[in-house]
C-alpha positions in Angstrom: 0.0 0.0 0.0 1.2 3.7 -0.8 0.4 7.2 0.3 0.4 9.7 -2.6 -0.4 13.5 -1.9 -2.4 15.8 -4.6 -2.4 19.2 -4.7 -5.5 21.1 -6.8 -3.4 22.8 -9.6 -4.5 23.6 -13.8 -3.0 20.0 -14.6 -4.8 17.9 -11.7 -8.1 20.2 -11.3 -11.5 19.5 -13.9 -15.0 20.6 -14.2 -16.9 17.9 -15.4 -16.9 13.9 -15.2 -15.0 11.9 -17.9 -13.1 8.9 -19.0 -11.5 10.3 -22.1 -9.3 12.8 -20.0 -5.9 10.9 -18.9 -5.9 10.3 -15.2 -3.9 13.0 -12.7 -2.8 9.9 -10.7 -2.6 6.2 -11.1 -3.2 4.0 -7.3 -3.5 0.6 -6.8 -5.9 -0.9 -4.4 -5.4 -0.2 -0.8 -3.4 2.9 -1.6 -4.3 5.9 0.7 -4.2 9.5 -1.2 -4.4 13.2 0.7 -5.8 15.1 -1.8 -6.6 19.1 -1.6 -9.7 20.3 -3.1 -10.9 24.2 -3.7 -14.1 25.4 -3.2 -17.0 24.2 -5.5 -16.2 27.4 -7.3 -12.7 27.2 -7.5 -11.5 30.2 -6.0 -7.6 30.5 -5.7 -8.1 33.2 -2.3 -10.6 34.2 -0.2 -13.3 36.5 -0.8 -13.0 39.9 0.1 -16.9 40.7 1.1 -20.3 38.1 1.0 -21.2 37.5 -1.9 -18.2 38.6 -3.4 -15.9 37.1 -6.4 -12.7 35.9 -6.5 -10.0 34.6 -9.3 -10.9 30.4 -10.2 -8.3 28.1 -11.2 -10.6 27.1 -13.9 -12.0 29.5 -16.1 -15.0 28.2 -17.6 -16.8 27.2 -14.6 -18.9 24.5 -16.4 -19.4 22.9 -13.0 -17.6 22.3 -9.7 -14.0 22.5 -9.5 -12.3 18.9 -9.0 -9.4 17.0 -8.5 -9.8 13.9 -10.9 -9.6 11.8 -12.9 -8.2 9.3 -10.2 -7.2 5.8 -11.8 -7.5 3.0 -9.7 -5.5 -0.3 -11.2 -7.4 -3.4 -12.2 -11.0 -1.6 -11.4 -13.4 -3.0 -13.7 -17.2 -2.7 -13.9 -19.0 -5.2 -11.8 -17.6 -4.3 -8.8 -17.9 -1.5 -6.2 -15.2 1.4 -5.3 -14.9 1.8 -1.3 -13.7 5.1 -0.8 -13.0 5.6 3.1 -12.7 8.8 4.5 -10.1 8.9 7.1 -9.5 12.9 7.6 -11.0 15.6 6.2 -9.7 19.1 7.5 -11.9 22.0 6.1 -9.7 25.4 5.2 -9.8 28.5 7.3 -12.7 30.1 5.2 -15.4 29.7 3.2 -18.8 30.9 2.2 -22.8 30.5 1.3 -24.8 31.7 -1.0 -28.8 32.2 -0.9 -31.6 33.6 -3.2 -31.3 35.5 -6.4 -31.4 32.8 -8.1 -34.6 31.4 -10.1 -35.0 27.8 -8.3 -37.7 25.7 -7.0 -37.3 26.7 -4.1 -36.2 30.5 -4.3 -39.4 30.6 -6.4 -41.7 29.1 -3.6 -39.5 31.6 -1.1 -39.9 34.7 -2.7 -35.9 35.0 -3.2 -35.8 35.0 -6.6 -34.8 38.4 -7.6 -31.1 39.5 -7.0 -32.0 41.9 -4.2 -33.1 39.1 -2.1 -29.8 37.5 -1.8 -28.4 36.6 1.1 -24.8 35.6 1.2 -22.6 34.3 4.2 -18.5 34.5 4.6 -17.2 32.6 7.0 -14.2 32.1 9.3 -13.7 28.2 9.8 -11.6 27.2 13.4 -11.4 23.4 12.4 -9.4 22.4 15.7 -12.5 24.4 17.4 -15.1 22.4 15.1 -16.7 25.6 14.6 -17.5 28.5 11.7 -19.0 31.8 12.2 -20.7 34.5 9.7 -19.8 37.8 9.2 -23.5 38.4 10.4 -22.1 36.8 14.1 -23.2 33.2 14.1 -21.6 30.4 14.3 -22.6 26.6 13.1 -20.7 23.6 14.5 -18.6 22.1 11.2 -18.5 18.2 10.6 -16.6 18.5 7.3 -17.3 16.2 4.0 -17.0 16.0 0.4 -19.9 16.9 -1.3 -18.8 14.8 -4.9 -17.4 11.9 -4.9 -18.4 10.6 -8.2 -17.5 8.7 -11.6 -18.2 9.2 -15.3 -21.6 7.3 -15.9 -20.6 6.3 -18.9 -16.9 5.9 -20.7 -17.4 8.5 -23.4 -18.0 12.5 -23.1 -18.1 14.6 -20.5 -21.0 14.9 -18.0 -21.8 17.7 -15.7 -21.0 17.4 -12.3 -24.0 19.4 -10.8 -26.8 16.5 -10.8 -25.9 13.2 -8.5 -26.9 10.0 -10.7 -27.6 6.5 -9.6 -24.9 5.3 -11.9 -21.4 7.2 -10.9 -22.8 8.7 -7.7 -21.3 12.4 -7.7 -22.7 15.5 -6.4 -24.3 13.5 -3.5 -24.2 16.7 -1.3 -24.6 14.2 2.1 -23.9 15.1 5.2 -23.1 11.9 6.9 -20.0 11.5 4.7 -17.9 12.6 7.7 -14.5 11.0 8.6 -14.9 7.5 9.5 -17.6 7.2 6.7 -17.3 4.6 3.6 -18.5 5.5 0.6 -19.6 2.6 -1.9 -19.7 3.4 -5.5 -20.7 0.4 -8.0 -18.0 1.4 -10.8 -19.0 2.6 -14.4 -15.6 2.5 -16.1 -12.4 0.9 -16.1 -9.6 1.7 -13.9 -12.6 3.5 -12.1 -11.7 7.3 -12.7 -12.9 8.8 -9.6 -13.7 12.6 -9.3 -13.6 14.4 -5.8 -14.2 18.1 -4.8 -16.7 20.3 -3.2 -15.6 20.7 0.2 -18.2 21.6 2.7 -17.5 22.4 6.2 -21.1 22.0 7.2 -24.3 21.7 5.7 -27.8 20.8 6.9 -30.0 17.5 5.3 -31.3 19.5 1.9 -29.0 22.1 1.2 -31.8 24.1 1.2 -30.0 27.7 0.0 -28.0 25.3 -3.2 -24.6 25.6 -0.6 -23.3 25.0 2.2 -20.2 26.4 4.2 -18.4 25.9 0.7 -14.7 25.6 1.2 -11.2 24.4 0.5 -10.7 20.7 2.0 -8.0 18.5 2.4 -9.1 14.9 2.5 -7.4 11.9 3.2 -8.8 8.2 1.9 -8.5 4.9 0.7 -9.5 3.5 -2.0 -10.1 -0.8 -2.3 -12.1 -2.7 -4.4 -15.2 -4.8 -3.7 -16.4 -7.5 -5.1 -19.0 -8.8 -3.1 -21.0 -5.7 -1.8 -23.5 -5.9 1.0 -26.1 -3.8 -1.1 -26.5 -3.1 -4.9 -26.3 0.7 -5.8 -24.7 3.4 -3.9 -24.6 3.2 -0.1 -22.4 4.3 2.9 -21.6 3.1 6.2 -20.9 6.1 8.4 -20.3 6.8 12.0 -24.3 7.6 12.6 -25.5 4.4 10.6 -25.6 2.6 7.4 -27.4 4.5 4.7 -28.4 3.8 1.2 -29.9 6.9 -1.4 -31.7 7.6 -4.1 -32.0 10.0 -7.1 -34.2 11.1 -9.0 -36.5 14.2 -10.5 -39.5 12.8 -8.9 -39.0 13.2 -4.8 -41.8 10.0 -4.3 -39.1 7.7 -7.0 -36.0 9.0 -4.9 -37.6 8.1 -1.6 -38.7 4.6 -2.7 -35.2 3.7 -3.7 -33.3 4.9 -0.8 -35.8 2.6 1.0 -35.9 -0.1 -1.5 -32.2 -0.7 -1.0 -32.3 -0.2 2.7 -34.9 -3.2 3.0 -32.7 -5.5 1.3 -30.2 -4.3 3.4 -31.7 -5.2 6.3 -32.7 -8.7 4.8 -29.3 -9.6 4.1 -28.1 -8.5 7.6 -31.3 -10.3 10.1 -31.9 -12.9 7.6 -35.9 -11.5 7.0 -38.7 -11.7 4.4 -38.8 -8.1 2.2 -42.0 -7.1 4.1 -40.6 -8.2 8.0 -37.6 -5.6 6.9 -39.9 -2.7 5.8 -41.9 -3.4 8.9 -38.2 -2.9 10.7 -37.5 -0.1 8.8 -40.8 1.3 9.8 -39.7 1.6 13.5 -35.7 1.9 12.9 -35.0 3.8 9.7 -34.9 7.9 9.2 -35.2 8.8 5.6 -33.9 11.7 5.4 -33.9 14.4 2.1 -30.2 14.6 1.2 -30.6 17.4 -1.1 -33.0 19.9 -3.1 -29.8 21.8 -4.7 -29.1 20.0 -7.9 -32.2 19.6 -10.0 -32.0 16.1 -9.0 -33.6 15.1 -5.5 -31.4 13.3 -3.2 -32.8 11.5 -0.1 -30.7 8.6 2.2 -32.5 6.2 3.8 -30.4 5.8 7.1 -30.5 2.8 9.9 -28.6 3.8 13.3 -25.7 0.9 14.0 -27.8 -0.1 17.3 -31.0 0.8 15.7 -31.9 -3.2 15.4 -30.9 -5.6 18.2 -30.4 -9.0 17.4 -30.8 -11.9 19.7 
C-alpha cells in the first residue's frame, strides 16, 4: 500500500466527469491518497466581502472545480469502489450563498430576484469544530465531500451538478464525515474517480444550493469490492448505514433509498422483504439529502444499534 499527496493545480483540477481525460494519478488498491480540493467554485483566495468574487483556477466554470480523474489499477465494472474517508480538515474560510437565483425553491420563497440575496462568509476554526458569519453566528462544522463521483458512462463529459444512480457524484450528504465509507458500483475501467466540493457543514437538503463551501483536504483509501453488501450506492458512516436515491420525482428518490435499505436489512437479520420494511418502519430515518441539484437526493439511514439482534 502507498500514500500519494495531490495538490489542486491547472494540470490535476476538472470541471466535469469523464473517461476520455488521462488520469492526474494512477493508485492501486489499498493505496491511501491526501488530496486538496478548492471550493465548488474554484476560487484561488478568499473573498473579500459576501457575496463577493474571486480569481478560479478554472475559467470556464462549467461545474464544480475537481481533483480527478483518479485511476485506480485493475478496477473494472462489476464491482464496487470503497472510498474511506479517514480525515478531512476543512480550510480556514469559506462561504454560502442564498436567493437571487430562479429555483424551485427561491421561487416558492420569494428569493428570486437578485435583491433578495443573502450571502454568508465565514471564518472556519477546524481544531475548534466551529465556523462563524460575518452576520455573528456560528454553526458547529463536521466536514465532508460533497462529490465523490465517476463518469456514468466511458465517453463525453457529463456535468457534475446532478448526483446520478450510476457514478454517484454530487451526492451533497452530510453523513460522509471522517470514518464514513462510501460505496460506488464502478462505471468504467480503472474507475476514474472525481472528488471536490468541500463543505464544512451543511444541513439535510442544502436548502439555499450551498453549504459552508470551502477548501478541503481529504485523506482516503481506495479498495475494491467485489461482493458488496447492497446493490447501488450506499455508505456506512459513523451515525449508521445508509443507502440513497436519485431522481426528478422526490416520491421515486424516496422509494429507492428505501428499497435498497430493506434489502439491506434482509441480508443482515436474515428477514422476508415485508418483516424488513416493517423494521424499517420503526428503525430507519429517511432523510432528504438534497434539493440543490435539479436532482432530488434523499438517504435512507438505519442507526448501527437501531436493530438488536438476539
Amino acid at each position: 500500500m502507498t500514500t500519494h499527496e495531490l495538490d489542486s493545480t491547472r494540470a490535476t483540477t476538472i470541471d466535469v466527469l469523464t473517461a476520455e481525460r488521462a488520469p492526474v494519478l494512477r493508485v492501486e488498491d489499498g493505496d491511501t491518497i491526501t488530496v486538496r480540493t478548492l471550493s465548488a467554485a474554484g476560487y484561488t483566495e478568499p473573498l473579500s466581502e459576501p457575496g463577493g468574487d474571486a480569481p478560479t483556477l478554472i475559467e470556464s466554470r462549467r461545474g464544480h472545480c475537481l481533483v480527478g480523474p483518479l485511476a485506480v489499477a485493475g478496477a473494472r465494472p462489476g464491482q464496487v469502489l470503497a472510498v474511506r474517508f479517514d480525515a478531512l480538515v476543512p480550510d480556514t474560510w469559506g462561504y454560502t450563498g442564498s436567493g437571487g437565483v430562479d429555483t424551485i425553491v427561491n421561487r416558492a420563497l420569494g428569493l428570486v430576484d437578485d435583491a433578495d440575496r443573502g450571502p454568508l462568509l465565514w471564518t472556519i476554526d477546524d481544531q475548534g469544530g466551529t465556523a462563524t458569519s460575518q452576520v455573528g453566528i456560528g454553526v458547529r462544522t463536521a466536514p465532508f465531500l460533497g462529490l465523490v463521483g465517476l463518469p456514468p458512462e466511458s465517453t463525453g463529459e457529463h456535468s457534475t451538478i446532478p448526483p446520478r444512480t450510476v457514478g454517484g457524484g454530487n451526492i451533497d450528504c452530510r453523513e460522509l464525515v471522517a470514518g464514513s465509507t462510501l460505496y460506488v458500483p464502478i462505471t468504467v475501467p480503472e474507475a476514474f474517480l472525481h472528488v471536490g466540493d468541500g463543505h464544512a457543514a451543511q444541513g439535510d437538503g442544502e436548502v439555499s444550493g450551498t453549504a459552508v463551501e470551502c477548501g478541503m483536504t481529504t485523506t482516503m483509501t481506495v479498495s475494491l469490492v467485489d461482493d458488496p453488501p447492497v446493490a447501488g450506492i450506499h455508505a456506512e458512516t459513523p451515525a449508521g448505514r445508509i443507502t440513497f436515491g436519485f431522481d426528478a420525482d422526490l416520491n421515486v428518490a424516496t422509494t429507492t433509498a428505501l428499497d435498497a435499505m430493506t434489502r439491506w436489512i434482509q441480508a443482515l437479520h436474515g428477514v422476508t422483504k415485508g418483516q424488513a420494511l416493517a423494521l424499517a418502519s420503526v428503525a430507519v430515518s429517511m432523510r432528504v439529502t438534497q434539493v440543490a441539484n435539479g436532482t432530488w437526493g434523499v438517504h435512507a439511514l438505519l442507526p448501527l444499534d437501531a436493530l438488536i439482534a438476539r
